[in-house]
Short mmCIF file of the C-alpha atoms (twelve columns), coordinates in Angstrom:
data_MODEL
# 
_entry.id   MODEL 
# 
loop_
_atom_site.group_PDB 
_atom_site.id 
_atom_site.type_symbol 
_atom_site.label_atom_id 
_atom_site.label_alt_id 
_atom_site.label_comp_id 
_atom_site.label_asym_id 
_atom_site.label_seq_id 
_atom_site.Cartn_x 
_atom_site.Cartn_y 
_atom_site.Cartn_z 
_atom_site.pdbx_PDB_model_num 
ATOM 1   C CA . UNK A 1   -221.290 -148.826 -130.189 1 
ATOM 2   C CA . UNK A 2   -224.268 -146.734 -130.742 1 
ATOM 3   C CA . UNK A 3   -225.126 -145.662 -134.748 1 
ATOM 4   C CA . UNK A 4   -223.900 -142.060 -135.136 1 
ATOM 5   C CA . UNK A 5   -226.708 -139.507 -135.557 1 
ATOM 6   C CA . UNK A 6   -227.897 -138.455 -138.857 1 
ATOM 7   C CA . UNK A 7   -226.507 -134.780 -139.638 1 
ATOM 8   C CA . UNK A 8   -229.773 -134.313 -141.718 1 
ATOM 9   C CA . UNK A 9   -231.521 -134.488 -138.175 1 
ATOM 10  C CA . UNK A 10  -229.565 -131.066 -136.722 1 
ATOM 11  C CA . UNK A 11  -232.241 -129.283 -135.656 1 
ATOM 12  C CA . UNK A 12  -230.683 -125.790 -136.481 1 
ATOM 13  C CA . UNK A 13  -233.581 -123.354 -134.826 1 
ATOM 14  C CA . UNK A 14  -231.097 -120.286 -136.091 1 
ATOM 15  C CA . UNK A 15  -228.601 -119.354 -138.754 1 
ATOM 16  C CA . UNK A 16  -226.641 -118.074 -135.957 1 
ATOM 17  C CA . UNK A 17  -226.618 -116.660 -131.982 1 
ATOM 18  C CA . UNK A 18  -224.919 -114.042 -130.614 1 
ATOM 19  C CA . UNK A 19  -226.311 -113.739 -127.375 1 
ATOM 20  C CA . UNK A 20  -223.764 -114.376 -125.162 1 
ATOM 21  C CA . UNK A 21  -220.271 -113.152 -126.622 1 
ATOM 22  C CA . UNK A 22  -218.315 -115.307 -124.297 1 
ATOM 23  C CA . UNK A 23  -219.873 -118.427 -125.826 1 
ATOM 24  C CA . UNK A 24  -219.519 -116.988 -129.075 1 
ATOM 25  C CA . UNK A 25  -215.842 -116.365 -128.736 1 
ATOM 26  C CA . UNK A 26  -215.623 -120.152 -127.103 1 
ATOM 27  C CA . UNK A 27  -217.413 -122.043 -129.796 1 
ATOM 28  C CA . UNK A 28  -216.309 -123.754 -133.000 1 
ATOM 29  C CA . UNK A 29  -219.850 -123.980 -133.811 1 
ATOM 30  C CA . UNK A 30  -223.488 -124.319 -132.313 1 
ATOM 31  C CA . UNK A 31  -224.578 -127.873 -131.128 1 
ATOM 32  C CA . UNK A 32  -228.173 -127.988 -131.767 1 
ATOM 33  C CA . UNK A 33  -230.783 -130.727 -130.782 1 
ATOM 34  C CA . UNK A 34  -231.042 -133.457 -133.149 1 
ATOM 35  C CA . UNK A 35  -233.123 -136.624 -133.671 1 
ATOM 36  C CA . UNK A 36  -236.288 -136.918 -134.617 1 
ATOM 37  C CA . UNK A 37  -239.399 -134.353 -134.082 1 
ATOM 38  C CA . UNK A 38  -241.755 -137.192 -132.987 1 
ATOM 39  C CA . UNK A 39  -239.558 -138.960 -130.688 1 
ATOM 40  C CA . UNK A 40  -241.384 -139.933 -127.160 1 
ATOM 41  C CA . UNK A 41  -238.194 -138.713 -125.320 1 
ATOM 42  C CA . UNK A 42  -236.209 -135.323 -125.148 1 
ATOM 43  C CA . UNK A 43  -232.753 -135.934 -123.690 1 
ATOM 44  C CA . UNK A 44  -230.862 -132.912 -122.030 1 
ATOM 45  C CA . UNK A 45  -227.925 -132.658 -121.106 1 
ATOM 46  C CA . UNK A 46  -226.080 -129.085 -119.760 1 
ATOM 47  C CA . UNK A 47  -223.603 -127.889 -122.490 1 
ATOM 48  C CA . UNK A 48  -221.014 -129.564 -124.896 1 
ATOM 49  C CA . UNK A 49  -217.899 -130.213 -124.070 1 
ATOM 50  C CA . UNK A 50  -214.305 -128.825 -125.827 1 
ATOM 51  C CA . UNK A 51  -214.289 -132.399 -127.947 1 
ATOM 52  C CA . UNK A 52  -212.086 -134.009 -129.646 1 
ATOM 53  C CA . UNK A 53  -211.247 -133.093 -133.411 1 
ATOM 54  C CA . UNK A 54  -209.468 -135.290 -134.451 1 
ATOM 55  C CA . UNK A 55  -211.861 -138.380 -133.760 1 
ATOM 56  C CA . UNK A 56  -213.382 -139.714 -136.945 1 
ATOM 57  C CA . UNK A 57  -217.198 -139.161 -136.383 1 
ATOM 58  C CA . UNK A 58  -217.900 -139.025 -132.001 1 
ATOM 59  C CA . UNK A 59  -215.903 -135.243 -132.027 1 
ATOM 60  C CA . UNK A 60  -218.404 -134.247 -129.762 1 
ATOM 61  C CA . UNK A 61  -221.182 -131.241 -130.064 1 
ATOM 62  C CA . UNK A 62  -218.874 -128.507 -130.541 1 
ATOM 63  C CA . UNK A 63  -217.446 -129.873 -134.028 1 
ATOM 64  C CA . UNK A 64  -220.446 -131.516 -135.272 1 
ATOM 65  C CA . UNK A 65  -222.747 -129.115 -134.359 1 
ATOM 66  C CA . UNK A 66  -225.292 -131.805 -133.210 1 
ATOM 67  C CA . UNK A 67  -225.644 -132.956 -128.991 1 
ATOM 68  C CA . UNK A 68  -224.377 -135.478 -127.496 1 
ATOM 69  C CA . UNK A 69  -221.974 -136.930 -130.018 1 
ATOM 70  C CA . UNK A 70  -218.761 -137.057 -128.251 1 
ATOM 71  C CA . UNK A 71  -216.588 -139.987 -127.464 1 
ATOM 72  C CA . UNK A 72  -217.337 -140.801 -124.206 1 
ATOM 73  C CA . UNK A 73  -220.532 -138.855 -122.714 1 
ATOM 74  C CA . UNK A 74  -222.463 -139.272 -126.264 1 
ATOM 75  C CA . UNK A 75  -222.232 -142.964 -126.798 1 
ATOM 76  C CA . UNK A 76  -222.614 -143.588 -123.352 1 
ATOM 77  C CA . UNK A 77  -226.235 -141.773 -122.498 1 
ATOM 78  C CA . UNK A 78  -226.964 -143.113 -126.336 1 
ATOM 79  C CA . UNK A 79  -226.466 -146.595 -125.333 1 
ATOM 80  C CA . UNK A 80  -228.285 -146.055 -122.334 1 
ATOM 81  C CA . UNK A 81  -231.299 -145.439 -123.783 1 
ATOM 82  C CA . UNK A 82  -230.213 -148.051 -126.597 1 
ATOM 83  C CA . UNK A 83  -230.144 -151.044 -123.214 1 
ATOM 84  C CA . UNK A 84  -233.700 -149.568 -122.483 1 
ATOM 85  C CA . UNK A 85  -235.059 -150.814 -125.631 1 
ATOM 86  C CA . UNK A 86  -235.229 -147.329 -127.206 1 
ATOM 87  C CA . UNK A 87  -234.798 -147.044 -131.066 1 
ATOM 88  C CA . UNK A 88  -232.872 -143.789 -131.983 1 
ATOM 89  C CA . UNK A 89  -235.612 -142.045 -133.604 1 
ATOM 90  C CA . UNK A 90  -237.304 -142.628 -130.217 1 
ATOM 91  C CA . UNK A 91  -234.986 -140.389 -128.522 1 
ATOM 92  C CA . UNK A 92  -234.571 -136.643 -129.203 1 
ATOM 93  C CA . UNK A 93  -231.324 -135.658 -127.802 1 
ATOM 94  C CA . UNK A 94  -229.720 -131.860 -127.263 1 
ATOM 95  C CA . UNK A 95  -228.414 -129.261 -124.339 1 
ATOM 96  C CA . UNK A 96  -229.655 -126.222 -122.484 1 
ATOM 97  C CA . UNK A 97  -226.923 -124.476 -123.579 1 
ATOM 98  C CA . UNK A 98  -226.261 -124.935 -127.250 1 
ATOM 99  C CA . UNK A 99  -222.191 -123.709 -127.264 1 
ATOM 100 C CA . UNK A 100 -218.960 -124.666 -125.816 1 
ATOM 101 C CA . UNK A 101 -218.758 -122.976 -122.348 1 
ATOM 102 C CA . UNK A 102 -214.429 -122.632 -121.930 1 
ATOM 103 C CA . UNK A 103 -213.335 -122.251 -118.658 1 
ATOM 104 C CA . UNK A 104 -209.758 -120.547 -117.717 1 
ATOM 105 C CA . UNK A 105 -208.123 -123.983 -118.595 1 
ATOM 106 C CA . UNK A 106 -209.775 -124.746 -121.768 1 
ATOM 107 C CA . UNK A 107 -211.864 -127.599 -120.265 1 
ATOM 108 C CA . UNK A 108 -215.711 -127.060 -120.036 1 
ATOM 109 C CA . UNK A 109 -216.778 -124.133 -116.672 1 
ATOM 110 C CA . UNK A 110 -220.328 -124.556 -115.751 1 
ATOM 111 C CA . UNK A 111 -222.697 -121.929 -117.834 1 
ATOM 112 C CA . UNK A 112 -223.784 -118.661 -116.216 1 
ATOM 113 C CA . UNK A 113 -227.350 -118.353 -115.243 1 
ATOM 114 C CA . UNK A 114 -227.400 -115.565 -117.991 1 
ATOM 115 C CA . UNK A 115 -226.039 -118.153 -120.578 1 
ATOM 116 C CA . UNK A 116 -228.675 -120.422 -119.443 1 
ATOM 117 C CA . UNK A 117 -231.799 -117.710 -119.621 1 
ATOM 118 C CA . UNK A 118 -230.090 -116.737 -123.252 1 
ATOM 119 C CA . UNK A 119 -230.580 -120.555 -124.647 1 
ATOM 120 C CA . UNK A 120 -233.794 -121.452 -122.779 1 
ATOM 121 C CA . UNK A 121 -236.462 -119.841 -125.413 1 
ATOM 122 C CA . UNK A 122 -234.438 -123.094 -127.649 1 
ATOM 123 C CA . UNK A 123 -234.961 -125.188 -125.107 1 
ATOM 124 C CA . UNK A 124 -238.251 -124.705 -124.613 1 
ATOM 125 C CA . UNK A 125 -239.211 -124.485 -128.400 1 
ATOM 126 C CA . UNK A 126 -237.545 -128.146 -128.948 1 
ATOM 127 C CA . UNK A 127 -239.796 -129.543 -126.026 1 
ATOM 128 C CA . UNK A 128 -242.955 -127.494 -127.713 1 
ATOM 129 C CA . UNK A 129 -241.756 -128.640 -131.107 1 
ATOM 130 C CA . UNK A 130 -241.510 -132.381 -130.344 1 
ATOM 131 C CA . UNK A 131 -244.063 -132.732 -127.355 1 
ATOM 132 C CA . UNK A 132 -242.190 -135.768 -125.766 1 
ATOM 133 C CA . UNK A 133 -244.190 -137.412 -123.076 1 
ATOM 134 C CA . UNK A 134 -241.033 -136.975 -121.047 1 
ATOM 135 C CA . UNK A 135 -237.518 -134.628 -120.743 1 
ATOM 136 C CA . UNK A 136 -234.455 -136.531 -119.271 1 
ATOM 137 C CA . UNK A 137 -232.473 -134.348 -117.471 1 
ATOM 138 C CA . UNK A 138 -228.433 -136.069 -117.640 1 
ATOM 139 C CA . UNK A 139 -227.149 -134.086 -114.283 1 
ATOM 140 C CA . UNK A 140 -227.814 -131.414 -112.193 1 
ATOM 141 C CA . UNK A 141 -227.681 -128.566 -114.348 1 
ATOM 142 C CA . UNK A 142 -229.444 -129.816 -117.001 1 
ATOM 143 C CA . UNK A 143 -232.117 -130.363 -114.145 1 
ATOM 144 C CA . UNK A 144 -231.694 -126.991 -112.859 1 
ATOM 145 C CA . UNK A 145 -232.338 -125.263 -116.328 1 
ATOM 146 C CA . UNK A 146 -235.448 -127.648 -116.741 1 
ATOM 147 C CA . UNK A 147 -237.202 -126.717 -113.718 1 
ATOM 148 C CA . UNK A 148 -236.218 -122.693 -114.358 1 
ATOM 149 C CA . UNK A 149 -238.451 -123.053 -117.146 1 
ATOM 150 C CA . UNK A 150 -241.470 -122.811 -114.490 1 
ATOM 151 C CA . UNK A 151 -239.276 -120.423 -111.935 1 
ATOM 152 C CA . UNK A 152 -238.100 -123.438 -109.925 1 
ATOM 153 C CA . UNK A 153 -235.871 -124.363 -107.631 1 
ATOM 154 C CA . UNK A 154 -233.274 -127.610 -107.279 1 
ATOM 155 C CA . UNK A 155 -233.075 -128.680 -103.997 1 
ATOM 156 C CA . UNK A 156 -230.586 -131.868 -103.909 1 
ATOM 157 C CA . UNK A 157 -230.189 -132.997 -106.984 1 
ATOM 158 C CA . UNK A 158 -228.971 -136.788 -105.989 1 
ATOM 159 C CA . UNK A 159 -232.250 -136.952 -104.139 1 
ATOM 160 C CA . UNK A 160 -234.338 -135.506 -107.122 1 
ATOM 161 C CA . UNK A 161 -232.683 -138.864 -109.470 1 
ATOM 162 C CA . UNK A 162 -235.709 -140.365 -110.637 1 
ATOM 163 C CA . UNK A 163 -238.579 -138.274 -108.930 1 
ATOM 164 C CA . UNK A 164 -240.735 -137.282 -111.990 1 
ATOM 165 C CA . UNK A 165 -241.692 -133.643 -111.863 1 
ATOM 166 C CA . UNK A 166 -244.612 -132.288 -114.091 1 
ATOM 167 C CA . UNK A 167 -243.768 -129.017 -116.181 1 
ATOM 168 C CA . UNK A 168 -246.978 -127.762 -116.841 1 
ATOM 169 C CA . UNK A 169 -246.108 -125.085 -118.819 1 
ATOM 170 C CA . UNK A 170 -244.791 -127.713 -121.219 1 
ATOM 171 C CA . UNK A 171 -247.243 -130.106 -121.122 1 
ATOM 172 C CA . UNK A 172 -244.763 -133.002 -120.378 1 
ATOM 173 C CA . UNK A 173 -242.601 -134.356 -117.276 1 
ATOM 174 C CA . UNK A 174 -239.251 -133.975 -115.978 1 
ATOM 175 C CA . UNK A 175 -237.179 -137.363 -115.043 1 
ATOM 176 C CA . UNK A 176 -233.694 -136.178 -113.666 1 
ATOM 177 C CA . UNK A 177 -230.780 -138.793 -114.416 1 
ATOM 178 C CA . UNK A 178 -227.410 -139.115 -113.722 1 
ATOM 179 C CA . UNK A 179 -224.468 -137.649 -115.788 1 
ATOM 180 C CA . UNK A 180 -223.153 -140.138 -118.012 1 
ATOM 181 C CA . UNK A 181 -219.783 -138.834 -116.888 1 
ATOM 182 C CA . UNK A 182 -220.271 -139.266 -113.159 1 
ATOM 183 C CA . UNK A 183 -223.064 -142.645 -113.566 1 
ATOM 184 C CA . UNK A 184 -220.476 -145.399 -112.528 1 
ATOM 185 C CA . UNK A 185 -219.271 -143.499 -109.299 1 
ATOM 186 C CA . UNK A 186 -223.115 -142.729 -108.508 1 
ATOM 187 C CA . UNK A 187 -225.158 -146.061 -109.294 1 
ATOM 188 C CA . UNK A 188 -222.889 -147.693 -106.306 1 
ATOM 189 C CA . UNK A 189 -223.517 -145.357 -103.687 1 
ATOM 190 C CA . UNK A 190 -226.999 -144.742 -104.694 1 
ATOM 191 C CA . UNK A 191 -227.802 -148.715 -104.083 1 
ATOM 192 C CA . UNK A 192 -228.003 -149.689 -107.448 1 
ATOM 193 C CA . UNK A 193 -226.094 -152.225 -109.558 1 
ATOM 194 C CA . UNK A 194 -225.913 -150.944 -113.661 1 
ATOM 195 C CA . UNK A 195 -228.768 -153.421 -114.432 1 
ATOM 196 C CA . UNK A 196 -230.885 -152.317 -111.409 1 
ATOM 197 C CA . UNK A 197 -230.412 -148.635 -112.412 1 
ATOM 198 C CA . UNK A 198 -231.544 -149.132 -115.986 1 
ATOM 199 C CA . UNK A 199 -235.115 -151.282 -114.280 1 
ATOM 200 C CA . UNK A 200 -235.620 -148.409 -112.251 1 
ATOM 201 C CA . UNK A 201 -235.552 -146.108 -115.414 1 
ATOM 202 C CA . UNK A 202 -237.582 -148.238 -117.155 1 
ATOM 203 C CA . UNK A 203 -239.747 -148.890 -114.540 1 
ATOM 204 C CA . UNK A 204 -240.013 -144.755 -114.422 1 
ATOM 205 C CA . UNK A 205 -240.948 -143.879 -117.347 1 
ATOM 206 C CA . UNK A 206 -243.176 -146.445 -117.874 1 
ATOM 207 C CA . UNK A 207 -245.197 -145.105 -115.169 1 
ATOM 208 C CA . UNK A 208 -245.821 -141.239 -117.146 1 
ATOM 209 C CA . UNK A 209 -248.810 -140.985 -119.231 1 
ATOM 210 C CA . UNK A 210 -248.271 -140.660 -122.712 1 
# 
């Protein structure tokens, strides 16, 4: 199991947001990057999920206020980068959209492209703030709010897995992943084995400039 995240890392960029009163009304509280400012990588992944409150520490973004610390999608993409050899102050990790988007049956709806332009200016001011030599997108949304950051497009995400994509604007590049949630279904029909998918990572990233 992966080490729990130091709160004192919470990367709190506001007091509080109230730009999108759905999200407001949603959330128990703001998830906000976390990890460390000098890491090499920035981890994003689309939005936290409900969670689970009652866990002891893994209750997931929208209790702890800090990404990527629920049970199952938060230890997974954490190990993930643990396997590739990755210390956790090596790894930044947060969401393009910091709150708890609540569909019509209380489980997570995908954000609004309003939602999405409301968080970005975060987004974009972690990437700035930490200057990673490369952003991990975890799925296709948090791919699509990546590449809206320089008015692009997504076209196929499953083909985009592991196509680097330089965002000039932010002086780093984009390496699109697959969801933790969805990875085991994926790998398989994407011709990898689990130990094939995490070379190919590595053998990604080592290829980006620093």
């Amino acid at each position: 199991m992966p080490e729990f995240p130091d709160p004192e890392s919470r990367n709190a960029l506001a007091a509080d947001c109230r730009r999108c009163p759905a999200l407001v009304d949603s959330r128990e509280c703001i998830s906000w990057g976390n990890g460390s400012l000098d890491a090499d990588l920035v981890v994003v992944g689309e939005a936290p999920g409900a969670g689970t409150p009652e866990a002891d520490h893994w209750r997931g973004g929208n209790w702890t206020g800090m990404a990527y610390t629920a049970r199952h999608s938060g230890r997974k993409i954490r190990n993930l980068f643990a396997d590739l050899g990755y210390d956790p102050d090596e790894c930044y990790f947060t969401n393009a959209v910091k709150c708890f988007p609540e569909g019509a049956d209380g489980s997570n709806r995908e954000p609004t492209g309003e939602e999405r332009s409301n968080c970005r200016p975060y987004l974009e001011r972690e990437i700035r703030d930490v200057e990673p030599r490369a952003v991990i997108a975890t799925g296709k949304h948090a791919t699509e709010s990546l590449l809206a950051t320089e008015n692009r497009t997504l076209d196929g995400f499953l083909e985009s897995v592991l196509e680097p994509v330089s965002l000039s604007d932010l002086d780093t590049t984009l390496v699109p992943v697959l969801h933790p949630s969805y990875q085991e279904v994926w790998v398989s029909r994407l011709d990898y084995t689990h130990e094939s998918y995490l070379a190919a990572i590595e053998e990604t990233l080592a290829e980006i400039e620093p």
